[in-house]
Residue frames as qw, qx, qy, qz and C-alpha x, y, z in Angstrom:
[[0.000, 0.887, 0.461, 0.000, 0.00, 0.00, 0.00],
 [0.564, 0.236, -0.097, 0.785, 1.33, 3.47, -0.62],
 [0.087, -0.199, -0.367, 0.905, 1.77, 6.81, 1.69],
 [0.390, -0.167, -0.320, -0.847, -1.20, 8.42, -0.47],
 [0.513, -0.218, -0.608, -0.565, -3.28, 5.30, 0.34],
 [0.458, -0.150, -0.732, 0.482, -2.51, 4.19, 3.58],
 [0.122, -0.168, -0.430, 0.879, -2.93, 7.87, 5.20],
 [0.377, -0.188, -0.308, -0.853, -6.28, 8.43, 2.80],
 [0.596, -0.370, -0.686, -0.195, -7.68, 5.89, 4.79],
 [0.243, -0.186, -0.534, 0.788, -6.41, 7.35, 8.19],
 [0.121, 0.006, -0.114, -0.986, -8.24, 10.50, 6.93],
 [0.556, -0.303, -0.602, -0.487, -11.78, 8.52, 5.50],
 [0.630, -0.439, -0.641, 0.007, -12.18, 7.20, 9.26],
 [0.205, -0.911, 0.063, -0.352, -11.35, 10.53, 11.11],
 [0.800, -0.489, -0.116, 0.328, -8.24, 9.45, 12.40],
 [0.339, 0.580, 0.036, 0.739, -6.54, 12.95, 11.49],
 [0.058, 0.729, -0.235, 0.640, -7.81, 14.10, 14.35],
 [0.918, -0.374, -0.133, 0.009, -6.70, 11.45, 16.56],
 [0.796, 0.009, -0.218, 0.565, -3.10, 12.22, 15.70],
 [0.375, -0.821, -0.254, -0.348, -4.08, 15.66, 16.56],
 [0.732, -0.647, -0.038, -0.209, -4.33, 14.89, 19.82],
 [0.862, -0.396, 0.113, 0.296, -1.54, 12.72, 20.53],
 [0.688, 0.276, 0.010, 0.671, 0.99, 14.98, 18.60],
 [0.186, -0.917, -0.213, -0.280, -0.03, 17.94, 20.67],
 [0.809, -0.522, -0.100, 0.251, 1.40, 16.73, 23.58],
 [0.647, -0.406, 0.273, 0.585, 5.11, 17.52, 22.56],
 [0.520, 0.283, 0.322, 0.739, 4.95, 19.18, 19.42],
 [0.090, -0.913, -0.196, -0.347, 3.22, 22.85, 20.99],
 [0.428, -0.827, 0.049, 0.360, 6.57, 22.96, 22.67],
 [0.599, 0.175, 0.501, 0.600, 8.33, 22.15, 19.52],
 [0.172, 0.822, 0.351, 0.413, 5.78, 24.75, 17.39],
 [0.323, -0.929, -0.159, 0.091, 6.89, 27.37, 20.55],
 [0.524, -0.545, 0.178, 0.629, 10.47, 27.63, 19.78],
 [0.557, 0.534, 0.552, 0.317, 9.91, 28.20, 16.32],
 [0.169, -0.454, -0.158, 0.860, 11.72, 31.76, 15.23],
 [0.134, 0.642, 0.734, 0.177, 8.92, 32.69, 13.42],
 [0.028, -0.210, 0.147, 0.966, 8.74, 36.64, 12.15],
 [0.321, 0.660, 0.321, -0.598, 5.40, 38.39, 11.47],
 [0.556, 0.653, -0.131, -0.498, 4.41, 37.72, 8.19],
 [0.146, 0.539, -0.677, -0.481, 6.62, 35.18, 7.30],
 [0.816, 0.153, -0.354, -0.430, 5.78, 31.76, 5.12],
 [0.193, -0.409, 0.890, -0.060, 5.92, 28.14, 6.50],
 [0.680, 0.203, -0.565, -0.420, 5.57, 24.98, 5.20],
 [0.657, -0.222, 0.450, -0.563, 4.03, 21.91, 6.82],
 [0.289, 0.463, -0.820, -0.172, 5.65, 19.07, 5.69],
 [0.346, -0.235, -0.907, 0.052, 2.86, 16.09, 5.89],
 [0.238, -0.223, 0.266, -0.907, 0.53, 18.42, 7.42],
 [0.098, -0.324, -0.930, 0.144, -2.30, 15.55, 8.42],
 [0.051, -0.726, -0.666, 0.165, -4.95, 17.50, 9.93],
 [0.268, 0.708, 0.131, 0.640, -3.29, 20.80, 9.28],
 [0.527, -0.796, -0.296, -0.019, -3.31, 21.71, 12.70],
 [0.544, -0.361, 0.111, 0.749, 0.51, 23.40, 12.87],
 [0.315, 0.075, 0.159, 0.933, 0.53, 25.50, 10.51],
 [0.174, -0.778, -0.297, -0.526, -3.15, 27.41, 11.67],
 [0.660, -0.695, -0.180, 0.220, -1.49, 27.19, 15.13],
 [0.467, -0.108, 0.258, 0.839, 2.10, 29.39, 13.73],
 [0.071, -0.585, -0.334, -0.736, -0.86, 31.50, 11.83],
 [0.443, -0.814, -0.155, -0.343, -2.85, 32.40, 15.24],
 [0.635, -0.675, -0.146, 0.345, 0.34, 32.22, 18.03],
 [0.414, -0.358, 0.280, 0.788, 3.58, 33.89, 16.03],
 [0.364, 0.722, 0.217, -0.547, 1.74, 35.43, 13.04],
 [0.448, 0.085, 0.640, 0.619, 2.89, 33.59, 9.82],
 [0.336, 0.354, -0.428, -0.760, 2.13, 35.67, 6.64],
 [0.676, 0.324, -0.325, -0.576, 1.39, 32.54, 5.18],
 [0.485, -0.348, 0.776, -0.203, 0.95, 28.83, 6.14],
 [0.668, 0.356, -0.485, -0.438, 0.90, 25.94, 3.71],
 [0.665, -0.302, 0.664, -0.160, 0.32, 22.33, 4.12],
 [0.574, 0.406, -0.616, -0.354, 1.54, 19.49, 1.95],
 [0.567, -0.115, 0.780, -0.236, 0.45, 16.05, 2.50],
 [0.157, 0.321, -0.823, -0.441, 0.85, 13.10, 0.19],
 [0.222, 0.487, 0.809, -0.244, -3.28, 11.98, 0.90],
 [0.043, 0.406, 0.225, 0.885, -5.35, 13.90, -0.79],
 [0.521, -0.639, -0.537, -0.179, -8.39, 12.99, 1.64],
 [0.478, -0.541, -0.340, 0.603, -5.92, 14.38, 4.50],
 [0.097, -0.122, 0.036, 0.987, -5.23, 17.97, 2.73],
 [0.311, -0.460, -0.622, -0.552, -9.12, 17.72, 1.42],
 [0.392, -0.754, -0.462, 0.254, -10.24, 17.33, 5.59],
 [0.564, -0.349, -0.366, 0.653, -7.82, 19.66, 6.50],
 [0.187, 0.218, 0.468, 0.836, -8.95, 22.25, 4.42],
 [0.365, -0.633, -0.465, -0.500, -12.41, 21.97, 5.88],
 [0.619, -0.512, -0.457, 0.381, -11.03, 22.31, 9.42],
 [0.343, -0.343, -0.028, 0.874, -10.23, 26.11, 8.50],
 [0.403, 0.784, 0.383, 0.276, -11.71, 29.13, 6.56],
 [0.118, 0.935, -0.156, -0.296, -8.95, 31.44, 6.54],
 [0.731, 0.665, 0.150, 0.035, -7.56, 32.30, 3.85],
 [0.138, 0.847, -0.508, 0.081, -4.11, 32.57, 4.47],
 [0.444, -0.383, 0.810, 0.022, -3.57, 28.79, 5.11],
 [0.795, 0.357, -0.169, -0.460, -3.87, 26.50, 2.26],
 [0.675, -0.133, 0.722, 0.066, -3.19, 22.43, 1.65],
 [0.574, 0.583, -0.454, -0.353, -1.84, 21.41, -1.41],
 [0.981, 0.001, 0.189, 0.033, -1.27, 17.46, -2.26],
 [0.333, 0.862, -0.378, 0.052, 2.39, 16.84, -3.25],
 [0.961, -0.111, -0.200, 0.156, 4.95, 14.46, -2.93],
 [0.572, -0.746, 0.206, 0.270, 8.22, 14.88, -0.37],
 [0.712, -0.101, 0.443, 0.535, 10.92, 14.60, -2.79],
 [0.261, 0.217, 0.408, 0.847, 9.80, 17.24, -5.18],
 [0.120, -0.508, -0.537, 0.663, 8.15, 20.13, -3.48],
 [0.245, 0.777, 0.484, 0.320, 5.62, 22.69, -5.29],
 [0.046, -0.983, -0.159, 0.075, 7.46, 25.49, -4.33],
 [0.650, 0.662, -0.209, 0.308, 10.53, 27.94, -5.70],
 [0.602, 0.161, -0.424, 0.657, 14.25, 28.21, -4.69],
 [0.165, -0.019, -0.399, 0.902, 14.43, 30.35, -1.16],
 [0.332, -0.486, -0.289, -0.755, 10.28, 31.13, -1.37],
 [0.724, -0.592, -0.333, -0.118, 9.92, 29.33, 2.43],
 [0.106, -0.792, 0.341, -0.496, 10.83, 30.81, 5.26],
 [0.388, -0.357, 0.711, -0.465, 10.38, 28.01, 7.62],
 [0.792, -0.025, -0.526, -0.308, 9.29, 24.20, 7.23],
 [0.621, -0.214, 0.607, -0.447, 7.40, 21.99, 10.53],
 [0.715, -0.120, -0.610, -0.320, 7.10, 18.28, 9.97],
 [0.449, -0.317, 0.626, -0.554, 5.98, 16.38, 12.99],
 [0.655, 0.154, 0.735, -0.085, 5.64, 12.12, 12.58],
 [0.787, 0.542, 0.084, -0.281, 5.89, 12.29, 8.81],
 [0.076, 0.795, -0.517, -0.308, 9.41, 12.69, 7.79],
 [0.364, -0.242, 0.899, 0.041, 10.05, 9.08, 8.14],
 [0.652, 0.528, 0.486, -0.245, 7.29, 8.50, 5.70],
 [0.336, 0.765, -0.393, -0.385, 9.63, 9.92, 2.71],
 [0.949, 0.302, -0.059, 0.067, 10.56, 7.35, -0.14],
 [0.623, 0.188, -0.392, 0.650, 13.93, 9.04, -0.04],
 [0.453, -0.821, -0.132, 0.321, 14.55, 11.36, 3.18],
 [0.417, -0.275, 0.332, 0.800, 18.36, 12.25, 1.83],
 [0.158, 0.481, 0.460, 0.729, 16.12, 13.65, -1.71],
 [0.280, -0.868, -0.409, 0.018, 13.26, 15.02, 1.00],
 [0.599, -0.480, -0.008, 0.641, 16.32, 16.90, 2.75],
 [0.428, -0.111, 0.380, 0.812, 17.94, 18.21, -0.07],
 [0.014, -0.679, -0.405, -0.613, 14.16, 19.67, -1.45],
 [0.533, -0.586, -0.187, 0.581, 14.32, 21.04, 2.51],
 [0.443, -0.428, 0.078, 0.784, 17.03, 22.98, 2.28],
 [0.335, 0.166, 0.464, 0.803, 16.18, 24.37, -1.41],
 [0.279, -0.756, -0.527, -0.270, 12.67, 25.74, -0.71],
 [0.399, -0.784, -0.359, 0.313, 14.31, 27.29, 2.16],
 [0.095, 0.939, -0.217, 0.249, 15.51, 31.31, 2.33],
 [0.532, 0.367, -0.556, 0.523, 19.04, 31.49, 3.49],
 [0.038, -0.361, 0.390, -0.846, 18.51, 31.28, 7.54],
 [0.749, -0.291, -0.051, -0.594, 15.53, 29.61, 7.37],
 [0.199, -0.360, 0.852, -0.324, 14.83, 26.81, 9.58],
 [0.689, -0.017, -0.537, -0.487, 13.45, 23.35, 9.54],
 [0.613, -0.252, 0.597, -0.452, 11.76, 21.37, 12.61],
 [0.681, 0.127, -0.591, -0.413, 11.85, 18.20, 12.80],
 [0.387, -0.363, 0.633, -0.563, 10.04, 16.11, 14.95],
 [0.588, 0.058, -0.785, -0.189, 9.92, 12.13, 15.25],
 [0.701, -0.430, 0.424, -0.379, 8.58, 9.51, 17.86],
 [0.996, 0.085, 0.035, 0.015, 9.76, 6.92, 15.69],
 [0.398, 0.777, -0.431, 0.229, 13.49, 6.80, 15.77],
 [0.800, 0.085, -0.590, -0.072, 16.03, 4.48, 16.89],
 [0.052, -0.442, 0.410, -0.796, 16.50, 5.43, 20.20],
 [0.536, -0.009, 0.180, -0.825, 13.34, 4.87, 21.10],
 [0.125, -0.024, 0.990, -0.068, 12.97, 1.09, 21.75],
 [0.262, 0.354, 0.794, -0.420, 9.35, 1.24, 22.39],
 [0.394, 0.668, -0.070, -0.627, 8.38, 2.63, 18.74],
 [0.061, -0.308, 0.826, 0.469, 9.96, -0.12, 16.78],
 [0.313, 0.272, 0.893, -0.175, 7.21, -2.11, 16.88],
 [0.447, 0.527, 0.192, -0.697, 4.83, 0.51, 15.17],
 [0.112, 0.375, -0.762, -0.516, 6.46, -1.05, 11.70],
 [0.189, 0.118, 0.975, 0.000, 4.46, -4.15, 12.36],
 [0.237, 0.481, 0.733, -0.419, 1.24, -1.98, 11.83],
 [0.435, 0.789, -0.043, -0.432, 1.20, 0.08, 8.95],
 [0.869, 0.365, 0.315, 0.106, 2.35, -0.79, 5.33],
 [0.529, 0.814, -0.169, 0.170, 4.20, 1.54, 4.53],
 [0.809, -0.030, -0.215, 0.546, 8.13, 1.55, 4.90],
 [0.311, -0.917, -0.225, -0.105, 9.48, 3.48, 7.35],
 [0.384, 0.545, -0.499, 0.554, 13.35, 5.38, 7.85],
 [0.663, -0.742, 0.014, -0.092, 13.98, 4.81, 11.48],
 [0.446, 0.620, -0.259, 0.591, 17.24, 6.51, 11.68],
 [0.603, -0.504, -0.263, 0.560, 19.24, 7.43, 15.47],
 [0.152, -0.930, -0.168, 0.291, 20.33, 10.92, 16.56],
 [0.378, -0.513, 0.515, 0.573, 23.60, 10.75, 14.77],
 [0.387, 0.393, 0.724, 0.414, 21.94, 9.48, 11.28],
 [0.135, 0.891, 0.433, -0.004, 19.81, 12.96, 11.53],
 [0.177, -0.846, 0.290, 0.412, 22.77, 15.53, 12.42],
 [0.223, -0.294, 0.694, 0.618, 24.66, 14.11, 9.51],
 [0.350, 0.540, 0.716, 0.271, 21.73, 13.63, 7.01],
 [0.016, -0.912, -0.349, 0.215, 21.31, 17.44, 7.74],
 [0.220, -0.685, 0.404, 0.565, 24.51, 18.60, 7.45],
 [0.423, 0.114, 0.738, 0.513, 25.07, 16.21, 4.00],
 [0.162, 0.817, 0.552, 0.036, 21.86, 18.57, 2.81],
 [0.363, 0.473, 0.004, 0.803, 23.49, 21.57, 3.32],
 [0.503, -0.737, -0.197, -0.407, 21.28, 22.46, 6.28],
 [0.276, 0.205, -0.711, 0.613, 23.26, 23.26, 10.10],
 [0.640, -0.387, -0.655, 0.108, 22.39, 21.46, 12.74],
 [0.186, -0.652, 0.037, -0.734, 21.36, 24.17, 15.31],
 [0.447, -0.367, 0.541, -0.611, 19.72, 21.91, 18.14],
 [0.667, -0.031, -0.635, -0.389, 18.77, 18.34, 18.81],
 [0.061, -0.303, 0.708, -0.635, 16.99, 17.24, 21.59],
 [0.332, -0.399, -0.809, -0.276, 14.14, 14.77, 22.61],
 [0.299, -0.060, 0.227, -0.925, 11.22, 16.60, 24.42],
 [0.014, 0.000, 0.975, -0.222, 9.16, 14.55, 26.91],
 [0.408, -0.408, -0.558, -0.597, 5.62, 13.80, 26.87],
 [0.065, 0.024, -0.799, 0.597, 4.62, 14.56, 30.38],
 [0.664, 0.048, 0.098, -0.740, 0.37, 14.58, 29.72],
 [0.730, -0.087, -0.663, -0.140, 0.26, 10.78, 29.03],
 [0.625, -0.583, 0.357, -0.378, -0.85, 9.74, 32.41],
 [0.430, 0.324, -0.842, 0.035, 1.35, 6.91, 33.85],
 [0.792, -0.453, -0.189, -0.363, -0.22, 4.59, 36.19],
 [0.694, -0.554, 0.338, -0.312, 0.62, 3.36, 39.39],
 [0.029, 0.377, -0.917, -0.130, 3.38, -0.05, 39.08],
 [0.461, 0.085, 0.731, -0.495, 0.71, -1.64, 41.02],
 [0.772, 0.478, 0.146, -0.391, -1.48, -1.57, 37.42],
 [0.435, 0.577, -0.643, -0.253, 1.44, -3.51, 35.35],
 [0.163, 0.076, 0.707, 0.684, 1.67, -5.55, 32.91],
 [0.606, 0.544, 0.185, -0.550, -1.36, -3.55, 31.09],
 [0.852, 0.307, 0.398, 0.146, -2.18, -4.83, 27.64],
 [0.337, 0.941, -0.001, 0.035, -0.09, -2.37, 26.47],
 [0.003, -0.791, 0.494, -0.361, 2.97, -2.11, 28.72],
 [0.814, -0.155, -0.553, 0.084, 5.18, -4.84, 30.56],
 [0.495, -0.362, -0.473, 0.632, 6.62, -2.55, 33.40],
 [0.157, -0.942, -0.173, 0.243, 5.89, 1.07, 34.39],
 [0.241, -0.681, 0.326, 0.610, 9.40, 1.65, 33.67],
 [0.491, 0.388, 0.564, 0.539, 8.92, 0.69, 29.80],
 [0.161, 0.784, 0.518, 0.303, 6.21, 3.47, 29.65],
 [0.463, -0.764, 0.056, 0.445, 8.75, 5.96, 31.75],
 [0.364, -0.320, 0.434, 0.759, 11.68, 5.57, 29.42],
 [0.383, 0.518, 0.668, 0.373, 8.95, 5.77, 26.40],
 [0.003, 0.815, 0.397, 0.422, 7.26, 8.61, 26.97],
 [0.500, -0.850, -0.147, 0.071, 9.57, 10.73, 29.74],
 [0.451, -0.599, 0.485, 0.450, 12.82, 10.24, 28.38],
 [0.373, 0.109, 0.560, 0.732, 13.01, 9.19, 24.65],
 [0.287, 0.743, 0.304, -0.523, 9.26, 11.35, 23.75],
 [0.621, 0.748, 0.192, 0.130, 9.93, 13.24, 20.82],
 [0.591, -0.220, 0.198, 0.751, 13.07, 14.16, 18.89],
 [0.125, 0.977, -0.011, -0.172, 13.26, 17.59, 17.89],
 [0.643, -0.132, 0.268, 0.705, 16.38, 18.00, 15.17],
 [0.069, 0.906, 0.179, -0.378, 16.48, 21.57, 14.17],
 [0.586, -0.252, 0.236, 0.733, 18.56, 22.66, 11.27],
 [0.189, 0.828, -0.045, -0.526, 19.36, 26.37, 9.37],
 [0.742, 0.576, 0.281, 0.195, 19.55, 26.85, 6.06],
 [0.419, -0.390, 0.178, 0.800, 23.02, 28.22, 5.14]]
């Protein structure tokens, strides 16, 4: 199954704004460091529900907020989840981006990156799309660190890059893009239960769901366009 079909079905059964939810958690501290200037343009890289780039339009004032997501049914919802007119969703595929040399100021992806056929080609459109300075977020839960994410492979069809902290700072730099910050930022709103409730059907110790979600959370790799 491919990325288009896989995620059109996510979309048909309203899980768009399931991930929502659970990508809140860690990416509105992600979305908060963002230097973000009044007026300028960012680009939402797998934009699911769309929900970053109207949040950068109402907290830091983007100029202009585009999403691109290889579903149409996801840039079709996400569309309807907005009526202003300064954010728009455009279908498009990671490796060859609808937009010109230096025209983005800034590009958010959150849980998609790893969804790219190539990543090293994704990168390299990255860096071109961006203005000299600009900056690209990137934020994973899947990544090799992060024991307790491998597993997700087993559930979805598509193939997935599940790269370590050193594979990103050099995939960035090979792009042309400096590596600014990288750092994993914890989910502390999943509630953890009591030891007393383990093994759940989920979890074999308390401390799995500790190191999961308290210590590996999300990786945040940040790099600037030279």
């Amino acid at each position: 199954m491919s990325v288009r079909e896989e995620f059109d079905e996510w979309a048909a059964s309203g899980r768009d704004r399931g991930m929502e939810e659970r990508h809140w958690h860690t990416a509105k501290h992600a979305l908060a460091r963002m230097p973000i200037e009044r007026g300028e343009t960012v680009l939402d890289l797998g934009c699911g529900s769309g929900y970053a780039g109207r949040a950068l339009r109402e907290t830091k004032g983007a100029g202009r907020a585009y999403g691109l997501d290889g579903a149409p049914e996801m840039a079709r919802n996400a569309a309807d989840y907005t009526d202003d007119p300064d954010v728009g969703y455009v279908v498009g595929d990671f490796g060859s981006l609808p937009f010109a040399d230096g025209s983005v100021d800034h590009v958010w992806s959150m849980e998609a990156f790893y969804y790219a056929d190539d990543p090293h080609a994704t990168l390299a459109e990255i860096a071109r799309v961006l203005r000299p300075g600009g900056t690209f977020y990137c934020a994973v839960n899947y990544y090799e660190e992060s024991v307790h994410t491998h597993e997700w492979q087993e559930f979805i069809s598509v193939e997935m890059t599940r790269w370590d902290r050193t594979q990103y700072r050099e995939a960035f730099r090979d792009a042309g893009l400096v590596v600014a910050e990288q750092d994993a930022i914890p989910d502390r709103e999943i509630e953890i239960p009591d030891e007393s409730a383990f093994p759940t059907e989920d979890w074999d110790s308390r401390a799995d769901m500790v190191e999961r979600y308290r210590e590996h959370g999300t990786l945040l790799t940040v790099g600037v366009a030279r």
